[in-house]
C-alpha positions as CSV (number, residue, x, y, z in Angstrom):
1,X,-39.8,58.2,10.2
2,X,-37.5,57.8,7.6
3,X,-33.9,56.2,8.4
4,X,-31.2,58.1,7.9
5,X,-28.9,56.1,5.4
6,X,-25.3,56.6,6.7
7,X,-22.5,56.4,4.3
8,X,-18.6,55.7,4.9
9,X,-15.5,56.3,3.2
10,X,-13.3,53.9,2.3
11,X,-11.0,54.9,5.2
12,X,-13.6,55.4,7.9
13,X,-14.3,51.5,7.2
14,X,-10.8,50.9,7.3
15,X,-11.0,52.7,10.7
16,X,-13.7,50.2,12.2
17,X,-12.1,47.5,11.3
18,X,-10.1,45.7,14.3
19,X,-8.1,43.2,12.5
20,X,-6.4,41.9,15.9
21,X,-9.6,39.6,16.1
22,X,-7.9,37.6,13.9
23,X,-4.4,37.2,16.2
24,X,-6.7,34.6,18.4
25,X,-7.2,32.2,15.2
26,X,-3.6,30.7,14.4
27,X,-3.0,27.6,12.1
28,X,-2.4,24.5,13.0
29,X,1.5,24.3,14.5
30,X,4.1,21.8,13.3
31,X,4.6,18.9,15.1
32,X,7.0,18.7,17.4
33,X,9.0,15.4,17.9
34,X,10.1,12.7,20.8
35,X,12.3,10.6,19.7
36,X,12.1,7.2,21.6
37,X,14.5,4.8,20.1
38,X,12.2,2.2,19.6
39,X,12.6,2.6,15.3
40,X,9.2,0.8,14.4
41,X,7.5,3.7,16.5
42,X,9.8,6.4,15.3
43,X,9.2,5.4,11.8
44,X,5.6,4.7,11.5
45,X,4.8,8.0,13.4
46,X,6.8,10.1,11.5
47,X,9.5,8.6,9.3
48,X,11.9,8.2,12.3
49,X,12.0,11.7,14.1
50,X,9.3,10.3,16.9
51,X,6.2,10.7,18.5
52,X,4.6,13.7,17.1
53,X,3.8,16.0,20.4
54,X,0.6,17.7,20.4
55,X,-1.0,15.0,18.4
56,X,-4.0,12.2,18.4
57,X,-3.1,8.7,17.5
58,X,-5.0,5.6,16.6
59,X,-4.0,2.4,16.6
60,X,-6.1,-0.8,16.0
61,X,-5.7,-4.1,15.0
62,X,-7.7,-7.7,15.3
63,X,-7.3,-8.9,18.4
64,X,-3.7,-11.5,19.8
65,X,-1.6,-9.2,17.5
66,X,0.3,-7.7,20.2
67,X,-0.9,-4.0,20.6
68,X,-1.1,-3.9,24.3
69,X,2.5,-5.3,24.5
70,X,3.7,-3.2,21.7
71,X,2.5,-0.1,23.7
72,X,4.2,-1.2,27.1
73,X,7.5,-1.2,25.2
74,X,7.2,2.2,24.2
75,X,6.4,3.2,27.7
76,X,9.4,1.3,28.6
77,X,11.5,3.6,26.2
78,X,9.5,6.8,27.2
79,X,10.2,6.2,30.9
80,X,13.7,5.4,30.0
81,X,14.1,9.4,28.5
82,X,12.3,10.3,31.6
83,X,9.0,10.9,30.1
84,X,5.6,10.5,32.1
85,X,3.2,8.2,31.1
86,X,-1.3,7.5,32.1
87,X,-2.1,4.0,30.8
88,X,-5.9,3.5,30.9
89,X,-6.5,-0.3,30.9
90,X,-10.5,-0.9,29.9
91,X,-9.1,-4.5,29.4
92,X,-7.3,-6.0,32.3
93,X,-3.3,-5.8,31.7
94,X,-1.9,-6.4,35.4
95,X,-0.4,-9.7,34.3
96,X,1.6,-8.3,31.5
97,X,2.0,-5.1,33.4
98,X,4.2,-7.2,35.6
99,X,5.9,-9.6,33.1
100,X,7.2,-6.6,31.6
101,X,8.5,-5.1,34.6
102,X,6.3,-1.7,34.2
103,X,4.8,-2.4,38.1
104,X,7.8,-0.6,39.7
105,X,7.4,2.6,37.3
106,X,4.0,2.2,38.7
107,X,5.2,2.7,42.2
108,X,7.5,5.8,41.2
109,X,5.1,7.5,39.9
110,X,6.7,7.2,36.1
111,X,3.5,5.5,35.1
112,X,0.0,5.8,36.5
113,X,-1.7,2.4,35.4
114,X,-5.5,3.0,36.0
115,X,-7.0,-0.8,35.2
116,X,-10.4,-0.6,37.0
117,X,-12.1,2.2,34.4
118,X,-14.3,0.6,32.5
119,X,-16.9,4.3,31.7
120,X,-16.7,6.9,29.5
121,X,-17.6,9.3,32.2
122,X,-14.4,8.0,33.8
123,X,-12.4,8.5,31.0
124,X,-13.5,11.9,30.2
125,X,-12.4,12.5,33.5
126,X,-8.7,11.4,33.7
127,X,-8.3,12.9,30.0
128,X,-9.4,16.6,31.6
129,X,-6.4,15.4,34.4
130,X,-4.5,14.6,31.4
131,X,-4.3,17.6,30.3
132,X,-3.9,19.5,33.3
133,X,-0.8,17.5,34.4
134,X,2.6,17.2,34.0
135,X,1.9,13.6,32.5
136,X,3.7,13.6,29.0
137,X,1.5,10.7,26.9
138,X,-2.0,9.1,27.4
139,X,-3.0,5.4,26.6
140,X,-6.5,4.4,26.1
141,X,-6.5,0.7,25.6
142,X,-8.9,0.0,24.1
143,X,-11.7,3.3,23.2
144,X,-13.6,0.3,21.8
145,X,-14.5,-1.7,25.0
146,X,-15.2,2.0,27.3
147,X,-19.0,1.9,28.0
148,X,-21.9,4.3,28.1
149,X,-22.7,5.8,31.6
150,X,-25.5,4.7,33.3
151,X,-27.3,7.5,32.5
152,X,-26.6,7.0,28.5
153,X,-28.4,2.9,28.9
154,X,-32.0,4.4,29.6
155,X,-33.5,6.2,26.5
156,X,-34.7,9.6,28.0
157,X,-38.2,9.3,25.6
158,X,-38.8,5.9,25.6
159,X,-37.4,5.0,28.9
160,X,-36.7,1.3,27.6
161,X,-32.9,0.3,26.8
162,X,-31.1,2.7,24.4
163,X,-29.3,1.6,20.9
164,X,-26.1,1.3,22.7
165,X,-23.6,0.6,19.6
166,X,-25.2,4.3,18.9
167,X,-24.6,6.0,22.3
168,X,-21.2,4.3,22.3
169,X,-20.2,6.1,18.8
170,X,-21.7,9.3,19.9
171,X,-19.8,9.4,23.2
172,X,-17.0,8.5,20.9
173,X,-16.8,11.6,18.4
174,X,-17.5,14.0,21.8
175,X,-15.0,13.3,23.6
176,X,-12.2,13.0,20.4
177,X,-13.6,16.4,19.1
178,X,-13.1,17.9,22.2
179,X,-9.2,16.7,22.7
180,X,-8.3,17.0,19.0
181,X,-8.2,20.8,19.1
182,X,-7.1,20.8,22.8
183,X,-3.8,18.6,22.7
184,X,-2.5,20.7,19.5
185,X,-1.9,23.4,22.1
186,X,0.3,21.2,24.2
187,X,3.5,19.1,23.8
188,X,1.5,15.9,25.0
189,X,0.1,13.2,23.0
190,X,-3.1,11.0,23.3
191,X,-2.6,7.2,21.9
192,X,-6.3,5.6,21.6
193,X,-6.3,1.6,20.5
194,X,-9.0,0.0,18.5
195,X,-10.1,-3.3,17.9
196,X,-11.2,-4.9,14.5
197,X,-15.2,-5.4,14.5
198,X,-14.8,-7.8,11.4
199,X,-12.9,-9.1,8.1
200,X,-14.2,-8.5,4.7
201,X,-12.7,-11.8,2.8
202,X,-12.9,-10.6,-0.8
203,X,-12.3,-12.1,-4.2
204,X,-9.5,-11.8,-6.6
205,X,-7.2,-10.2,-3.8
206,X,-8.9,-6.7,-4.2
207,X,-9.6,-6.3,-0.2
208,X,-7.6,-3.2,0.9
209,X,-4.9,-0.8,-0.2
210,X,-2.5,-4.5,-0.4
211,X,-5.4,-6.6,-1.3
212,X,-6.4,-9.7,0.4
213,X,-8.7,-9.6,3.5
214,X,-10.0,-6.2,4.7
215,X,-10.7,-5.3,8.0
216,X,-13.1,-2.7,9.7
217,X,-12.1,-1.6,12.7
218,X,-14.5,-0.4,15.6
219,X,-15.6,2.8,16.1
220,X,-17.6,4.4,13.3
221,X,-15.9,7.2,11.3
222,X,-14.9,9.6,14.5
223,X,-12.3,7.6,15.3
224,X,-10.4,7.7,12.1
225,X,-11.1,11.0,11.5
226,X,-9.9,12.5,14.5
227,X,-6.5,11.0,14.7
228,X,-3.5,13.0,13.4
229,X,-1.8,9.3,12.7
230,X,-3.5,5.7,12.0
231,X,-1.4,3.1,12.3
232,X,-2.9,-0.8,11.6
233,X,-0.7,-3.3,13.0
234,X,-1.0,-6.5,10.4
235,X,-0.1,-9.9,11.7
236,X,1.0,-12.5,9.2
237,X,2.6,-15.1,11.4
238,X,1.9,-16.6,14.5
239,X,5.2,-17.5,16.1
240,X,5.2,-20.6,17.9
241,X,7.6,-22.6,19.9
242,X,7.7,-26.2,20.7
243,X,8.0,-27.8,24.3
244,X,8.3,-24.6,26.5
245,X,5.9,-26.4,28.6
246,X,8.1,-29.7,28.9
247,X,4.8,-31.3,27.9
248,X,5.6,-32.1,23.8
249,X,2.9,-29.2,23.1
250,X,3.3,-26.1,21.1
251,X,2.9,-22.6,22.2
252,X,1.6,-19.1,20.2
253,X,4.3,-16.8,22.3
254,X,4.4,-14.1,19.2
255,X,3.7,-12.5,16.1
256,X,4.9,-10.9,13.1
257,X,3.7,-9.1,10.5
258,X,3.8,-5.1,9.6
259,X,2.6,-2.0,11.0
260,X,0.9,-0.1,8.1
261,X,0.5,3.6,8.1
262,X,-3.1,4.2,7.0
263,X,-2.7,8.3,7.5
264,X,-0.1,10.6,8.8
265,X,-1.3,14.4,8.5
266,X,2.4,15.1,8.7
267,X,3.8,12.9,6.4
268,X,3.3,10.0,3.8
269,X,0.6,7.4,4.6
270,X,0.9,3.5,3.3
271,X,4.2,2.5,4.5
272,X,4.9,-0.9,5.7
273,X,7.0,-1.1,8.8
274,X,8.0,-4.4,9.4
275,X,7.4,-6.0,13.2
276,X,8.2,-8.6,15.7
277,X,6.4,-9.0,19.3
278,X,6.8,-11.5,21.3
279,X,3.7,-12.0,24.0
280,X,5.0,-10.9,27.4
281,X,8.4,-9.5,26.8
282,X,7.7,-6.6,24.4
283,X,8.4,-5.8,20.5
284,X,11.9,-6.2,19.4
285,X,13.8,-3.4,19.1
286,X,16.8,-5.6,17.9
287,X,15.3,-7.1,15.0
288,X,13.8,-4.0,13.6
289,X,18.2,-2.6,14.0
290,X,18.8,-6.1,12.3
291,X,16.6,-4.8,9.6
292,X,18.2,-1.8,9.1
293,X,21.6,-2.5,9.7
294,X,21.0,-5.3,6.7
295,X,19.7,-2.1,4.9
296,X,22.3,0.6,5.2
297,X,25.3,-2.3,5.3
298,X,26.1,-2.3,8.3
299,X,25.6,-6.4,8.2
300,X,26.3,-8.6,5.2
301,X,26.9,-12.1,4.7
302,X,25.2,-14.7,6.6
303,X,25.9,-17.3,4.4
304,X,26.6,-20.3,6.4
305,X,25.8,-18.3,9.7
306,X,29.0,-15.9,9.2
307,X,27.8,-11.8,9.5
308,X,30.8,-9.2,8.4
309,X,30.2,-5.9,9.7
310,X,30.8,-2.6,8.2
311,X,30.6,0.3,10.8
312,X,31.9,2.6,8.2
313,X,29.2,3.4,6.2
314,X,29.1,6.9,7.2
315,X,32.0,7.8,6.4
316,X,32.2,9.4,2.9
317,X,30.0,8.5,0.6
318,X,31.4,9.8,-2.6
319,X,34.9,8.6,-1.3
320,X,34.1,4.8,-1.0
321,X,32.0,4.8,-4.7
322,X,34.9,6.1,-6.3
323,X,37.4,4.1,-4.3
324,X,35.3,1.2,-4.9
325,X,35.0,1.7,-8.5
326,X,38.8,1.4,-8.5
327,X,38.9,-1.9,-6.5
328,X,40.0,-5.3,-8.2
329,X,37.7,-7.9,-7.2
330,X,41.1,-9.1,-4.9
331,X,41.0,-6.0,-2.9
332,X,37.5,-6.1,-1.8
333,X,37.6,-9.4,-0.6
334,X,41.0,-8.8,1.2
335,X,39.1,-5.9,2.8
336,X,35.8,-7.9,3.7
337,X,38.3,-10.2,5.5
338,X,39.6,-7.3,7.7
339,X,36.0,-6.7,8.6
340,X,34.9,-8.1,12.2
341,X,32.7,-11.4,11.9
342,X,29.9,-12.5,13.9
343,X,28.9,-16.7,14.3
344,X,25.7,-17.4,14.4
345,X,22.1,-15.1,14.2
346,X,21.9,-15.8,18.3
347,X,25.4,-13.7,18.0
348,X,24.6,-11.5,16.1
349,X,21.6,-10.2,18.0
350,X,23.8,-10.0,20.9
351,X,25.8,-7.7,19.6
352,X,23.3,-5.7,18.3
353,X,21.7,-5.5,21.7
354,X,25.2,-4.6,23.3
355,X,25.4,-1.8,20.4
356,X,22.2,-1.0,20.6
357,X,22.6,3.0,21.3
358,X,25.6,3.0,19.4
359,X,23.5,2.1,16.1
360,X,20.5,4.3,16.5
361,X,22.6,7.5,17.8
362,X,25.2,7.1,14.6
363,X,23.2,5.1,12.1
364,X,19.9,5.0,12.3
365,X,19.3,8.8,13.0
366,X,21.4,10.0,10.4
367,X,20.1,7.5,7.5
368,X,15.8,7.8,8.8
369,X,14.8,9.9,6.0
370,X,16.7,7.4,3.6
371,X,15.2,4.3,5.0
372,X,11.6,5.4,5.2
373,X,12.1,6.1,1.9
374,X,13.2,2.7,0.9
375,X,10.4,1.2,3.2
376,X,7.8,3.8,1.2
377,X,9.1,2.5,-2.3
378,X,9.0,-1.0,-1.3
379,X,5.1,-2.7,-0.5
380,X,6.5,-6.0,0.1
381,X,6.2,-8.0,3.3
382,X,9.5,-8.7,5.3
383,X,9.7,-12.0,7.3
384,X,12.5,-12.7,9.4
């Protein structure tokens, strides 16, 4: 039997057509933002408005840099804006947990530390909690060291002992492919750390977007691909200090170096942000304000230990550069004399603790985008 061959207008296939089946395919929000007053975090995430909400971040590094300590200080400053935070330990962090007075948030349910999870089965299962919670931000520390199930170690066909660097990646790209679409619906975040497998030493300083040594971090591809930010925390300097002990010896208690954005879906990538941790009391939020303050103006000086500073850089651009351009070199140094002074960098650091809110409310917010910018335009190292 021959089929009958049915032909439509042009509005009777308008007429079929549904195009509500689209409403259910949206694109990809904006980012919110937290801001969390810890500036090396607000900047390297998003050029200082904050943790990016709804968002997958990767953060890797060789190991003794400080990443585990790094993250506890952000919780500190997430707790502290009364934010909820999951911190799964695959390696064992109870020490420093408790040297930087986390254990009580632990015990008020600001902070669910989970250190005996050592499976990705285990993991999969708090991240599905996760999700379902009123928990704001999850830790992984590190992705690198979670294992394959017991199930995964036996090769199904060959029943002898799986390739498990394989089973371990594969486990890997499920579960990120399977929160990467899911967290963009929410106003939570998922932080994921990574250690270095090796260092590529090349020749001629070619190694890397900065040259010198390269390093590949753990993971295989998945990992990289599926954060929304990448942040590789470089150290350059051991910091050490001499007799702590009482024994003549010298001690490794921190490092420095820079955190450098190696992609950001949301905003520039390769921007050095310059850091100081120091092992078992947190990264230093007063440093990174010394920084800045130097920047913006806020602190000048220091010859012969003597800091002026200027807390009226806000105030009228346009107005000081012409006043200024009107000054006789007497009047400005009449007028850096009215300016309070601070003896001494131990000083100074006080008072930039004791003004610490003060800074980052007035100054720092206000002048982000500018200093980013400066930190974007500038590849250089900073060393204190």
């Amino acid at each position: 039997m021959a089929k009958r061959k049915v032909e439509l207008s042009v509005s009777d296939k308008e007429s079929k057509f549904d195009d509500s089946v689209f409403d259910s395919f949206v694109s990809e929000p904006l980012p919110k933002y937290f801001f969390t007053g810890l500036i090396n975090f607000d900047l390297a995430l998003s050029g200082g408005l904050g943790i990016p909400l709804g968002r997958m971040i990767r953060i890797y590094s060789e190991s003794q840099v400080g990443k585990t300590t790094a993250l506890f200080t952000l919780i500190h400053y997430l707790i502290s804006k009364g934010k909820k935070c999951i911190f799964i330990a695959i390696e064992p962090a109870d020490k420093l947990l408790t040297d930087m007075g986390l254990k009580e948030f632990t015990e008020t349910g600001q902070l669910k530390y989970l250190g005996n999870v050592g499976f990705w089965g285990e993991v999969e299962n708090i991240a599905w909690h996760f999700m379902e919670s009123d928990y704001d931000f999850l830790f992984i520390d590190s992705i690198t060291a979670v294992a394959p199930d017991d199930e995964d170690i036996i090769d199904d066909k060959t029943k002898r002992l799986a390739n498990l660097p394989g089973k371990e990646s594969r486990k890997q790209t499920v579960f990120l492919k399977q929160y990467f679409n899911k967290i963009k619906r929410t106003d939570k975040s998922m932080f994921y750390v990574c250690q270095t497998r090796c260092d590529l030493k090349t020749s001629g300083g070619g190694g890397g977007f900065w040259g010198g040594e390269s390093a590949i971090p753990a993971g295989g591809k998945a990992a990289k691909f599926f954060a929304d930010v990448q942040l590789a925390f470089k150290g350059q300097t051991k910091l050490e200090s001499k007799d702590i002990n009482g024994d003549g010896g010298s001690y490794i208690v921190g490092s420095s170096g820079n955190i450098l954005v190696e992609k950001n879906k949301n905003d520039f990538p390769y921007v050095n942000i310059p850091f100081t941790i120091m092992f078992g009391i947190g990264m230093s939020n007063s440093l990174a304000l010394k920084r800045f303050c130097e920047w913006a103006g806020i602190i000048s000086g220091g010859g012969g230990g003597h800091f002026i500073i200027n807390l009226d850089v806000l105030k009228g651009k346009q107005e000081r550069k012409e006043s200024n351009d009107s000054e006789t070199e007497s009047n400005k140094i009449t007028e850096e004399d009215s300016r309070p002074k601070i003896h001494g960098k131990k000083e100074l650091i006080n008072w930039i603790r004791e003004n610490q809110e003060n800074l980052i409310e007035n100054y720092f917010k206000p002048l982000a985008t500018e200093y980013y910018t400066f930190l974007k335009e500038s590849k250089q190292s900073y060393r204190d």
